[in-house]
C-alpha positions as CSV (number, residue, x, y, z in Angstrom):
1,X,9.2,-14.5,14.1
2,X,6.4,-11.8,13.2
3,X,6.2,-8.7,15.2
4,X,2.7,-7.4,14.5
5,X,-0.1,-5.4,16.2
6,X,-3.5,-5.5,15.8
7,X,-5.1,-1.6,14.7
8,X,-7.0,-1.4,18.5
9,X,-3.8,-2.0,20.8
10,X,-1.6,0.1,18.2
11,X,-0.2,3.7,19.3
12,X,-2.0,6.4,17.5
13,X,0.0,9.2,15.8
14,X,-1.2,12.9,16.3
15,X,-0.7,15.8,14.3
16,X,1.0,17.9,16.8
17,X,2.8,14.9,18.2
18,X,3.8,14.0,14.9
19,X,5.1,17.8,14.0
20,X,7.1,18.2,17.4
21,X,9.1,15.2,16.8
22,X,9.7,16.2,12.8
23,X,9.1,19.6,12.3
24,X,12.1,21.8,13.1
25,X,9.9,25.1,12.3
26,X,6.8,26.6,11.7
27,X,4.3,24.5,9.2
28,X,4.3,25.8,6.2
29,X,8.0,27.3,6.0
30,X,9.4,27.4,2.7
31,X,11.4,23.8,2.7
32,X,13.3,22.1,-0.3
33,X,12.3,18.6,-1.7
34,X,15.1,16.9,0.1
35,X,14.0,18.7,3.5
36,X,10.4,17.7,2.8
37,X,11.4,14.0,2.0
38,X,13.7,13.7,5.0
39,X,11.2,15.0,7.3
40,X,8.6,12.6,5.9
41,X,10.8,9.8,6.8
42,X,11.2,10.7,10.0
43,X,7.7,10.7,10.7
44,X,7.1,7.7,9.2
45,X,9.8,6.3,11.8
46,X,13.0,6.8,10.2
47,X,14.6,5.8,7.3
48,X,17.0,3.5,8.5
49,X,14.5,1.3,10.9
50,X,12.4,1.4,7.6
51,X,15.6,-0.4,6.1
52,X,15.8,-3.2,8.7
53,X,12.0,-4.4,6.9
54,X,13.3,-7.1,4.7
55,X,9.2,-8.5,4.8
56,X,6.2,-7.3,6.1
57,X,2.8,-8.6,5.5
58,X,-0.5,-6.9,6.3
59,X,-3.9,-8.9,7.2
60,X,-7.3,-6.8,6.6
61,X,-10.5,-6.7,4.8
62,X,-11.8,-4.1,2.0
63,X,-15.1,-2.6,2.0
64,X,-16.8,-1.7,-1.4
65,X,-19.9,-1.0,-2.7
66,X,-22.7,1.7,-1.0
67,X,-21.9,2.0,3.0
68,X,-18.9,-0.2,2.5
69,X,-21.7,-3.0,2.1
70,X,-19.1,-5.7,0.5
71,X,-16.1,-7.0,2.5
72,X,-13.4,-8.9,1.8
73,X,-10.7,-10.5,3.4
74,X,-7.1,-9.6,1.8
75,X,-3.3,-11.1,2.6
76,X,-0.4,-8.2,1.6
77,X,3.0,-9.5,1.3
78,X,6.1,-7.6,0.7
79,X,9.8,-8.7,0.1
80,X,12.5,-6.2,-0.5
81,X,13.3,-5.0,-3.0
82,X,9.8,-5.5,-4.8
83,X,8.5,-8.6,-4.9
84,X,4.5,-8.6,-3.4
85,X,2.1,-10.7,-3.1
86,X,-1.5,-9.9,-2.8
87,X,-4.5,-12.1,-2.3
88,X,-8.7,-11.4,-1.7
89,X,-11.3,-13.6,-1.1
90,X,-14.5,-12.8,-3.2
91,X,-17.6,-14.7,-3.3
92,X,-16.0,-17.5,-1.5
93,X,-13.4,-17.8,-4.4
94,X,-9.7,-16.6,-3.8
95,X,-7.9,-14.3,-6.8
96,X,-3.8,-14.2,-6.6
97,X,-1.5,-11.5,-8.0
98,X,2.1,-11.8,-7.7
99,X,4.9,-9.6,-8.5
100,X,8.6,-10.8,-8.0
101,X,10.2,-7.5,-9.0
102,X,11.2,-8.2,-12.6
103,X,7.4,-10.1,-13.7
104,X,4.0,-10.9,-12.8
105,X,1.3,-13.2,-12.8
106,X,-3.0,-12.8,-11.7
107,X,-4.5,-16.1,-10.7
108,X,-8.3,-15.9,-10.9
109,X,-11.1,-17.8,-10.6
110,X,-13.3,-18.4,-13.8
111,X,-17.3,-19.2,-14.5
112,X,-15.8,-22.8,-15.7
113,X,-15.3,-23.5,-12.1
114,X,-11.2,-23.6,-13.0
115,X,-8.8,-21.4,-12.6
116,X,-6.4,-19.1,-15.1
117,X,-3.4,-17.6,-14.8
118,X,-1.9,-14.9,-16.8
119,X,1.2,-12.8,-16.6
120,X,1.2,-9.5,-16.0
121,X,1.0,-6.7,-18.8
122,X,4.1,-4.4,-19.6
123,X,1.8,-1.5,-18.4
124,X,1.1,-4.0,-15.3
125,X,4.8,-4.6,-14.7
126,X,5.2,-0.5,-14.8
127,X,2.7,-0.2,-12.4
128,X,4.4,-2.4,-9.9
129,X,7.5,-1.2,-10.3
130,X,6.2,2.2,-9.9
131,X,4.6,1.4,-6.1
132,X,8.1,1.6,-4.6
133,X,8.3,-2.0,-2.6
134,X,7.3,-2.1,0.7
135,X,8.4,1.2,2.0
136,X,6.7,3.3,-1.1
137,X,8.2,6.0,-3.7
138,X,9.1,8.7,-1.1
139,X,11.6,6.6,0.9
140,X,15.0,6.6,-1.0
141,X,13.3,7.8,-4.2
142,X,16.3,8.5,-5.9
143,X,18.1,4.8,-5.3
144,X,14.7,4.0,-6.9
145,X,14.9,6.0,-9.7
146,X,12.2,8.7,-8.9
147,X,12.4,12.2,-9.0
148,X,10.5,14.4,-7.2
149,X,9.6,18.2,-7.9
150,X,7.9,20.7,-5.3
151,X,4.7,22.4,-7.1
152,X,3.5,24.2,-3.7
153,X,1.0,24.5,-1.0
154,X,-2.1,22.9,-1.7
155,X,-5.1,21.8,0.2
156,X,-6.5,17.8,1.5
157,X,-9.8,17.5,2.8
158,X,-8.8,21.2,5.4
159,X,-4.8,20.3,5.9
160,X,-2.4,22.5,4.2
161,X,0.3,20.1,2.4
162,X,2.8,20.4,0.2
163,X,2.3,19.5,-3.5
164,X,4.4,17.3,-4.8
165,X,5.1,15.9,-8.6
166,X,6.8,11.9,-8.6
167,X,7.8,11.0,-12.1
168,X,8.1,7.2,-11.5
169,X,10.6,4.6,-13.5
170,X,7.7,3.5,-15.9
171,X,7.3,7.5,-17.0
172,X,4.7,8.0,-15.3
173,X,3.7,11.2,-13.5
174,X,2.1,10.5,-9.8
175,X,0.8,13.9,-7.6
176,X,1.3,13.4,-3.5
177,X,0.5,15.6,-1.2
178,X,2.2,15.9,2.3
179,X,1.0,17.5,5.2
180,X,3.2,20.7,6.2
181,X,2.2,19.9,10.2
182,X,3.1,16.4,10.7
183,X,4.8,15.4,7.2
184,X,2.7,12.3,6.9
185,X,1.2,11.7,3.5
186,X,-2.4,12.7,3.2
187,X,-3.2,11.1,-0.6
188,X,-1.9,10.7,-3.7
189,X,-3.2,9.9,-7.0
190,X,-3.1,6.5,-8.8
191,X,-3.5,6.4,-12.2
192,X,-5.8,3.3,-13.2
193,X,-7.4,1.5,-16.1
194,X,-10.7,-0.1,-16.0
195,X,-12.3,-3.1,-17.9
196,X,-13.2,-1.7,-21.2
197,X,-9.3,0.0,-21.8
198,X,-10.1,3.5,-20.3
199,X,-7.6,5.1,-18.2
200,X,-8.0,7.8,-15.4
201,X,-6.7,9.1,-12.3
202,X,-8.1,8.2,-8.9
203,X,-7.2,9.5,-5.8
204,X,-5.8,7.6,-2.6
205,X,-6.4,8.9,1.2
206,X,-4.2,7.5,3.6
207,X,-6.1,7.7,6.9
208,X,-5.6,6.2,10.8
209,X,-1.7,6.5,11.2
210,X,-0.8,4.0,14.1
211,X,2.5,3.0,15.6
212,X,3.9,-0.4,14.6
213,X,7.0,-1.7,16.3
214,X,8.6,1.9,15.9
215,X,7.2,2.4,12.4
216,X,4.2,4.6,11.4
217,X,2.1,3.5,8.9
218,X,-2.0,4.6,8.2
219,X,-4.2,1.4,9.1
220,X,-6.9,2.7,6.5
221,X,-6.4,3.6,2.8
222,X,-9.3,4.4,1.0
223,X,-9.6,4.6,-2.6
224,X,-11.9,7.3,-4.1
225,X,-12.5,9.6,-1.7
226,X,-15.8,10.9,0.5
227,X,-16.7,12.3,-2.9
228,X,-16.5,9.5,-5.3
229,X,-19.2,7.3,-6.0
230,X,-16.8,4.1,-6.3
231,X,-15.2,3.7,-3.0
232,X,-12.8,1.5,-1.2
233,X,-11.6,1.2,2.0
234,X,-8.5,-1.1,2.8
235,X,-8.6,-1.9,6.8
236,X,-5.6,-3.3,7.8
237,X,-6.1,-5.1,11.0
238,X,-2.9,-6.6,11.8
239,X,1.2,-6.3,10.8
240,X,3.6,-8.7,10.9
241,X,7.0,-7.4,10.1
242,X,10.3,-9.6,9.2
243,X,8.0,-12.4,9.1
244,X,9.5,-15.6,7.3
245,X,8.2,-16.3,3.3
246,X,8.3,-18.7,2.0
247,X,10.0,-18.0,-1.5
248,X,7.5,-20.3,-3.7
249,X,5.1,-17.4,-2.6
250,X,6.7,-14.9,-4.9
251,X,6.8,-16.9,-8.1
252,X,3.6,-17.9,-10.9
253,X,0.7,-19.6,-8.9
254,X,0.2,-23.1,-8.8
255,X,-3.4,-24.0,-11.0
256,X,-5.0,-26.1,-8.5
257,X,-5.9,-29.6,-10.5
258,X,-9.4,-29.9,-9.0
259,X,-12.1,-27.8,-9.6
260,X,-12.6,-24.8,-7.0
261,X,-14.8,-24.8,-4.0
262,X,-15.2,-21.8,-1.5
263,X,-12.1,-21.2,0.6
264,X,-11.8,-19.6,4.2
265,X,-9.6,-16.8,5.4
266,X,-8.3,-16.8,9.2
267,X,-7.9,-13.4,9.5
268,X,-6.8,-14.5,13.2
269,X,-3.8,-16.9,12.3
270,X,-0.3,-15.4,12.1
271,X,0.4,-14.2,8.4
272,X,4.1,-15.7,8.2
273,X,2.4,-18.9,9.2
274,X,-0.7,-19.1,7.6
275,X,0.1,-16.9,4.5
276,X,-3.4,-17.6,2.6
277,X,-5.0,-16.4,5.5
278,X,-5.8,-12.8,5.7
């Protein structure tokens, strides 16, 4: 059965309730990456309660465009050790990306009126693998083959936090930056590649921690930042967690055999039972 809460009966997650229950000493002191990481996880719940997640799935909307103007309705699924599924409804139209921890597949809606589905990229692939499942690169980062180097004290929108450097599995190099107070992770940077080939680096704020069953997780994640021009916001509204899949969810899309028409997303229907629905 799902255990979720919705983000306006959830238990929020102070800084200095946060820092008495992980610190162990004055923010800021010189710590090691292992002390740092294990302090993390405690705030974040614990590590082992983290390992009881087999599935989770997160029900939302984003907001894009000036003032957040566009929003859309997304369904997160996650199945240890890596398989996700993710899917938005845009323009009345529903796009699919699956990853089952070894390949994956985008199901998107075309001018035609059909749909197409394509397997993921290598670079694609790298990228998934490279998220960490459903706990993220900082939990058991090593089992994960991550490693993790401290570059300092830096500085996240007025909170102190400590620099850190993830080299991920695909060679990649990811920055993260953890506050020193409550050891929750303020952002990270995502490296991306747009439409035309280019590749860059855009930053990712993790904002409104809340209390889920135990668990602490932020409720908003916003891509871009206050001073981007290209913003989104990912509002999670509800979490289910060791909610039933179905397994069909984590394989290549069906095609539908009829031509698409506008679908709806419940965001009020239980995730595990109505998995198209967020």
């Amino acid at each position: 059965m799902a255990i979720g809460t919705s983000a306006a009966g959830a238990e929020g997650v102070t800084a200095t309730g946060a820092a008495k229950a992980t610190a162990g000493g004055a923010a800021g002191a010189e710590l090691t990456v292992q002390q740092i990481l294990e302090r993390h996880a405690a705030a974040r719940g614990g590590a082992e309660p983290w390992h009881k997640i087999q599935t989770m799935t997160w029900t939302g909307h984003i907001e894009s465009g000036p003032g957040g103007i566009s929003k859309h309705p997304f369904l997160l699924m996650f199945r240890r050790p890596a398989a996700t599924r993710f899917e938005i409804l845009g323009e009345g139209q529903r796009s699919v990306r699956v990853f089952d921890g070894t390949v994956g597949w985008k199901q998107r809606p075309t001018s035609q009126g059909t749909f197409d589905v394509t397997e993921y990229s290598a670079e694609e692939i790298g990228f998934a693998r490279d998220a960490g499942g459903l706990d993220g690169p900082l939990l058991d980062s090593k089992a994960k083959g991550i490693s993790i180097a401290l570059e300092g004290i830096g500085s996240v929108e007025g909170r102190r936090a400590y620099h850190l450097k993830l080299t991920l599995p695909s060679g990649q190099v990811r920055d993260d930056w953890i506050d020193v107070e409550n050891f929750l992770e303020l952002r990270y940077d995502r490296a991306t590649r747009n439409a035309v080939g280019a590749t860059g680096i855009v930053p990712v704020y993790l904002r409104n921690y809340q209390t889920v069953n135990g668990l602490v997780m932020p409720l908003l994640i916003e891509t871009g930042g206050p001073a981007s021009r290209d913003t989104d916001k990912m509002i999670v509204e509800k979490i289910a967690l060791n909610p039933t899949l179905d397994n069909a969810q984590f394989t290549r899309p069906s095609v539908p055999t009829t031509r698409r028409r506008g679908v709806v997303v419940n965001t009020q229907s239980s995730p595990a039972n109505s998995p198209a629905g967020r």
